[in-house]
C-alpha positions, 0 to 999 in steps of 0.5 A: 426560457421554456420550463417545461419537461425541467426538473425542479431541484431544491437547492436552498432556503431564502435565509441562506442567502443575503441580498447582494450576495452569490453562493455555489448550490449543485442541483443533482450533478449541476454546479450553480452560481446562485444569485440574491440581487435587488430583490431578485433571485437568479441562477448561472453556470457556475463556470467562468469560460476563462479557466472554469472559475467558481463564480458562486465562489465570488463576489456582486461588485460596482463597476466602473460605470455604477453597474453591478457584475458578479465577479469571478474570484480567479481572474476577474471577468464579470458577469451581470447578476440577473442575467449572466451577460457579460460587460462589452463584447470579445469572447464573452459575448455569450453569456452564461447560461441561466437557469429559471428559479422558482421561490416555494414557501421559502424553499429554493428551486432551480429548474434542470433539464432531464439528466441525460444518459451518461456518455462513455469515456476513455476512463470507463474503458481503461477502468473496465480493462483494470478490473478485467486483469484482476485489480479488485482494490484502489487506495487513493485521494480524489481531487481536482485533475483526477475527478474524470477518472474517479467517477468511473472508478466510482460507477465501478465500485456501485457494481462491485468490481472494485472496492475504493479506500480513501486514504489520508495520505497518498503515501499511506496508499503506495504502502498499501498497495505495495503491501497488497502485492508482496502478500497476493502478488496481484496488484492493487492500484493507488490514485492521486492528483498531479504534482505533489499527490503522484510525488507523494508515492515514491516512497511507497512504490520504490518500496513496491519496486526493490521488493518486487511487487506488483503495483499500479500507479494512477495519476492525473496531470494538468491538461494537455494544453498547459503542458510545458509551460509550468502551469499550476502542479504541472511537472514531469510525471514522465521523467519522475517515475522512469526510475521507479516504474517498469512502465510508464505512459501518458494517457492521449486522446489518440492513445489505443486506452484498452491496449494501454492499461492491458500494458500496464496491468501485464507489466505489473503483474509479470514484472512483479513490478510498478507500473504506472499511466498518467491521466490528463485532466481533459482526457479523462472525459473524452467521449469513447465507444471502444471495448474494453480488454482482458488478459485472455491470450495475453498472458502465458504460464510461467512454469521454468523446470530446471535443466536436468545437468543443474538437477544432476549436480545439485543432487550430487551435491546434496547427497555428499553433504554431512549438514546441508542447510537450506535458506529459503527467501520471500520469492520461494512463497509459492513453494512452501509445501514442495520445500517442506517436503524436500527438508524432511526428505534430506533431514535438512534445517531450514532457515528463512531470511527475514522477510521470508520469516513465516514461510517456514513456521517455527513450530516445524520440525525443521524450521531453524529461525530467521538468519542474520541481524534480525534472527536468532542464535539458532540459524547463525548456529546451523550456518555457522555448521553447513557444508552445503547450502541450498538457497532457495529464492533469496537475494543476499542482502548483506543483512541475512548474511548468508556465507559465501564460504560454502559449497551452494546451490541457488535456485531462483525463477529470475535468471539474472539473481543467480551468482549476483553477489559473487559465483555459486556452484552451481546456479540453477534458474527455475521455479523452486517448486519444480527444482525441490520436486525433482530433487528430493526422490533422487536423495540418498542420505550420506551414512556419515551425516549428522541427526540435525533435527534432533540438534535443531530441537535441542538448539531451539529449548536453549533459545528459548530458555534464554529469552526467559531469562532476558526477562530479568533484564527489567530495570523499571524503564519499561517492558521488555521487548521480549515479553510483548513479542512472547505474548503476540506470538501465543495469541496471535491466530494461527493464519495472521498476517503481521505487518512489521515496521522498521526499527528495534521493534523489527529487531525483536520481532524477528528474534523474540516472535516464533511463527505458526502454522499459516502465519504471514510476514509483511515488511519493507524490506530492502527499502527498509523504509520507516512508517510502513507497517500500519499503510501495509496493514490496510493494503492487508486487510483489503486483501483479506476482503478480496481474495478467497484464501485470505478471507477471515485472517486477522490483521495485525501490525506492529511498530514503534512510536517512530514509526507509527509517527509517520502516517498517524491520520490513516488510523481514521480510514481504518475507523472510516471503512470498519478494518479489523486491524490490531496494531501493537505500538512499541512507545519508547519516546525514541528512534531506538535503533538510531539512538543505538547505532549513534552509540555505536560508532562512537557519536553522541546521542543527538535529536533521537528523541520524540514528542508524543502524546498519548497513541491510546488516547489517540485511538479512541479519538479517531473512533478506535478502541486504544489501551495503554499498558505499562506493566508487563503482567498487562500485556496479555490481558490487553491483546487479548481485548484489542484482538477481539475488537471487531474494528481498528484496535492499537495497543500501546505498551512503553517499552525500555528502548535498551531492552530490544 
């Protein structure tokens, strides 16, 4: 073998090898079967033909007739140590290719053609047409059948088009970009292996899918010729995602890739939906010079005004009513300063359901607080008091309670929302911007109307003074519920965005906390799935390195020991990527809400109780700043700190379990 024009790649050192023994080496990019036999040195493509094997992974065995193979650990096949042929004839009759070896001052170099100049593939072009749509963030986990894709996701992070967090758990990344989408409603993408890797979303993206968030799913599948059959982590990446995504596809080499991903991105991001595409592993590297694509001429607006008879009535309506109301949802975040307006013109208060909470901060003059279980006397009062009710964006969920039993106006972009639990009088379908916008001029106050914002200050100083005297409730198992909620809400920053869990520490949330200014609320709504607030916070935080408008809000989330329980470990990729995130840890040593409900309906207590150890000790471990407060006159001083800690921060204060 010429070795000339080689490069020499050092490898190792001749103590790390014993006689008789092989070891895997990767000189640059090149894996190597590195031999130590019969006083020799020797280098081998690290492949095995037969399924790509790790030959330096096996063993220098006695064969049959005295002769000595390395054998690769798979399946068997031999191979001579020194050079590479293999015993007998059939397919391997070639050999594998060897490489020359040179033995400086100990030192071990392996000579390596030049490296070629990279071939473009399928994966360069559908990552090129990804970043193209928008997608700037990628959480996932790379292994064995996604490994094509991700070098290109990585040659696209080198050139700063994308940002990739590796996570610990591929459910922790759906969280995440579920999260991602329901607060800047682009979508991020999540990547995972197939089989249990792409099954291991389906939390996370059903989450995505009922809250109705963009979100992009990016499997690898076995390859293409092992399809069917049931080979290793081969399943039905079709079948398993049809329910939960609005576009699903498998990548082939035949496929048209730029027009397929463009597909996926416009699904997701005009969906507000999932959209997922499975990659093959041999597919992945397939060589390609096709261009990628952009959304240039593919993606018109979206602007609905709504029909001037439904206008014409609404104003009817509203113009007629002595206390009319407004419950505004998550889907009216894109109208906030056209539906502040619009309550201020007609004098109305304005209720939020819960996850809508923010929308309206509590410090306005109109805002009356979250409706329903999670809310606040205040809101049930003024619903309790309507004769009219606006309901701007929100879905009904039989949690916010919203009553059926008055004259209602609904208003929402998405047709099929209108009268979906029952008849409204009048449904009006278009963008709730444009509805307030031709409403509110046309108000004109009924002279018999109540002063309802002057009610609303007198009703919000009679919650308040209550939630004080909740304080009292102390019994010495542990703080109340209301004094940590009391505190977050005074030191929060006016523009942070808090990602909440699922359990009593929700419950209080959404009672005790009063929102401000430009404050937002991440939660799994409809799902209501448990463990999502600490993934959500780092799809949060990604978006705030991202986005213009989010930059340099801080990122706080907050949930029980249950909760918290659930993905523990990506508190390292918090530490691992330097997040700014604080998260506020409820410890009751229970599942609270379900102790309760047991209590309830009339059951005994049974297996609610937790195991933990200590969640502050646990931070500092994990490379995090962790307090533990028990006392409620350490609340404050404790937040304060964990705010102001550049870098993931938990705060972990025990908490009596009654006191929600």
């Amino acid at each position: 073998m010429s070795t000339e024009n080689l490069d020499w790649i050092e490898v190792g050192h001749v103590d790390d090898l014993p006689e008789g023994r092989v070891r895997t080496v990767t000189a640059r990019t090149t894996s190597i079967c590195l031999v130590h036999f019969d006083g020799q040195w020797a280098a081998m493509d690290n492949h095995c033909p037969h399924q790509r094997g790790p030959l330096g992974e096996g063993t220098i065995e006695k064969g049959v007739e005295g002769a000595c193979w390395v054998r690769c650990p798979w399946h068997g096949w031999d191979f001579d140590p020194l050079t590479g042929k293999p015993p007998g004839g059939g397919v391997k009759d070639h050999g594998q290719k060897m490489f020359p070896v040179d033995i400086r001052d100990g030192a071990i170099f392996v000579g390596i053609e030049p490296e070629p100049e990279r071939v473009r593939t399928v994966s360069d072009v559908m990552v090129e047409t990804m970043t193209n749509w928008g997608v700037q963030s990628v959480f996932g986990m790379v292994g064995h059948s996604n490994l094509g894709l991700a070098d290109s996701i990585r040659l696209s992070v080198i050139d700063k088009k994308l940002k990739y967090y590796g996570i610990r758990h591929e459910g922790a990344a759906a969280f995440a970009a579920s999260a991602y989408g329901k607060l800047t409603g682009k979508p991020a993408a999540c990547l995972t292996i197939a089989g249990p890797g792409a099954t291991n979303l389906m939390t996370g993206l059903w989450d995505a899918k009922v809250d109705r968030a963009p979100v992009l799913a990016l499997t690898g599948q076995v390859q293409t010729q092992v399809f069917g059959p049931g080979a290793f982590q081969d399943i039905d990446l079709s079948s398993a995602f049809q329910a939960v995504s609005k576009f699903s596809q498998t990548v082939l080499t035949t496929s048209k890739h730029a027009e397929l991903m463009s597909l996926a991105c416009k699904n997701a991001l005009v969906e507000q939906d999932v959209a997922h595409l499975i990659f093959p592993d041999d597919v992945q590297t397939v060589p390609s010079d096709k261009k990628a694509a952009t959304p240039a001429g593919r993606v018109a607006g979206y602007q609905v005004t709504p029909a001037q008879s439904d206008i014409d009535a609404s104003v009817e309506m509203i113009n007629a009513a002595k206390r009319p109301v407004i419950i505004v949802g998550h889907g009216a975040y894109g109208a906030r300063d056209e539906i502040m307006a619009f309550a201020e013109k007609i004098g109305a208060p304005v209720l939020t359901t819960f996850k809508a909470k923010g929308l309206v901060p509590d410090t306005h003059p109109n805002a009356g607080g979250v409706l329903g279980r999670s809310g606040t006397p205040i809101a049930s009062w003024f619903m309790t008091l309507a004769d009219t009710i606006i309901v701007l964006g929100a879905s009904f969920s039989n949690h916010t309670g919203i009553s059926p039993k008055r004259n209602m106006i609904q208003v929402d972009y998405d047709r099929m929302q209108l009268g979906k639990f029952g008849k409204v009088k009048v449904p009006v379908w278009g963008e709730i911007g444009a509805f307030c916008a031709a409403a509110g001029p046309r108000f004109e106050a009924n002279a018999e109307a109540d002063n309802q914002v002057t009610e609303l200050a007198e009703r919000w100083q009679m919650w308040r003074d209550e939630k004080h005297r909740r304080l009292a409730e102390d019994i010495g198992k542990g703080i109340h519920s209301f004094a940590v909620f009391d505190a977050l809400g005074q030191l929060a920053p006016d523009d942070a965005i808090f990602a909440v869990d699922v359990g009593n520490n929700t419950y209080s949330f959404g009672r005790y906390l009063e929102t401000k200014s430009n404050q937002r609320v991440l939660m799994s709504g409809y799902l209501g799935s448990i463990g999502f607030s600490f993934p959500a916070a780092l799809g949060a935080w990604a978006a705030t390195q991202d986005l213009d408008d989010m930059k340099g809000r801080k990122v706080i989330s907050i949930s029980g020991d249950g909760g918290f329980g659930q993905y523990p470990m990506d508190f390292t990729t918090a530490v691992k990527y330097g997040m700014d995130i604080t998260h506020v840890l409820l410890h009751n040593g229970e599942l609270g809400k379900i102790s309760k409900e047991q209590r309830s309906g009339e059951w005994p207590v049974w297996e609610t109780n937790l195991q933990n150890p200590s969640f502050a000790a646990f931070a500092r471990l994990c490379g995090g700043h962790g307090t533990k407060v028990t006392e409620a006159s350490e609340i404050t001083g404790a937040i304060k700190e964990a705010l102001a800690h550049d870098g993931p921060a938990l705060v972990e204060i025990m908490t009596d379990a009654d006191l929600v």
